[in-house]
N, C-alpha and C positions, 0 to 999 in steps of 0.2 A: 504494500500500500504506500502508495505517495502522495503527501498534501505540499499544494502549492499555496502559497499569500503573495498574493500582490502590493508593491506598494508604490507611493508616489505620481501619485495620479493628483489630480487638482484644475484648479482654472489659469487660465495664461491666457494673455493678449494674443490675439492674431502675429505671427512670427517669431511668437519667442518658444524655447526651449523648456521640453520636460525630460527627465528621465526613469520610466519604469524600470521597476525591480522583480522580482519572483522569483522566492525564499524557495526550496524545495528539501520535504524532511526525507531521511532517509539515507542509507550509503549509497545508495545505485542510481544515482542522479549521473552519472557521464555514460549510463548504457540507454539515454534515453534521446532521443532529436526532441528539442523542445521550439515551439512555437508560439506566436502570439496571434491571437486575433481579433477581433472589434466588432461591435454591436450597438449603431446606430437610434438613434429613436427610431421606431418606425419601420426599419430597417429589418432584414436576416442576417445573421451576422456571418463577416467575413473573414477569409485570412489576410494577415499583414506583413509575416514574416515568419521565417524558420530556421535553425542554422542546427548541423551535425553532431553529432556526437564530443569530437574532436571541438569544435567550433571553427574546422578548417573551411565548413562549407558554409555560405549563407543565402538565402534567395527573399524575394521580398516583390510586395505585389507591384504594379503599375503606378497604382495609386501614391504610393511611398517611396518608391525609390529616390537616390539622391537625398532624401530628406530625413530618411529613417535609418534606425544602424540597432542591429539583432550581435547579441555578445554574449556571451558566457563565461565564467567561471568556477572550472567544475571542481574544486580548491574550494571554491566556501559555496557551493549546491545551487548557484544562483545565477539566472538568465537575465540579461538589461534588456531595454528596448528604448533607445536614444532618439526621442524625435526633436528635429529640427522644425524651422520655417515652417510653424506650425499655423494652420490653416480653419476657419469655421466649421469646415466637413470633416477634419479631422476627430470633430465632438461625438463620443461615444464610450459606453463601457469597453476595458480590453483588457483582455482574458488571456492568462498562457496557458499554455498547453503542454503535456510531455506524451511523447510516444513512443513505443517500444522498437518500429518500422525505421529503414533505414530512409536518409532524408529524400524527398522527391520536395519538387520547383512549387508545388504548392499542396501545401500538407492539408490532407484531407479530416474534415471533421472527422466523419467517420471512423475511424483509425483514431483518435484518440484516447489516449487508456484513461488520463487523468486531467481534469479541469480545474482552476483557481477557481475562486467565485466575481472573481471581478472588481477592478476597479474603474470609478468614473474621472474622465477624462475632459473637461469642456475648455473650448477655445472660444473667446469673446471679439468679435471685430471690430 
């Protein structure tokens, strides 16, 4: 069993900077590809980013490239998600993820073993 916590979420002006966290308990945190995702109002929620085991590989959607940065440290059990030039559509809950599956360009909900519960994320313009 693995519990994930999210942290560092909050409100930020249109262009400026956050950086998510996700604590992961457990020893077996580097056998997993962890991912984050996002869940709009309104919205179904999407992928954002995912990076390898290793943290050699990372992929990340259209939407965020350039502005997003997916990181790990499997050293203290914990995934970042570094967003930049942050944006009003950027406003949502975002969620990590860990999977057991090795990493693929956009990591499928389905396939997720384990979920955070979320945190909220708002961008003001």
């Amino acid at each position: 069993q693995v519990q994930l916590v999210e942290s560092g979420g909050g409100l930020v002006q249109a262009g400026g900077s956050l950086r998510l966290s996700c604590a992961a308990s457990g020893r077996t945190f580097s056998i997993y590809t962890m991912g984050w995702f996002r869940q709009a109002p309104g919205k179904e929620r999407e992928f954002v980013a995912t990076i390898s085991r290793s943290g050699a590989i990372t992929y990340g959607s259209e939407s965020v490239k350039g502005r997003f940065t997916i990181s790990r440290d499997n050293a203290k059990n914990t995934v970042y998600l570094q967003m930049n030039s942050l944006k009003p559509e950027d406003t949502a809950v975002y969620y990590c993820a860990a999977d057991r599956s090795l990493i693929t360009a956009t990591m499928s909900q389905a396939g997720v073993d384990y979920w955070g519960k979320g945190i909220l994320v708002t961008v003001s313009s």
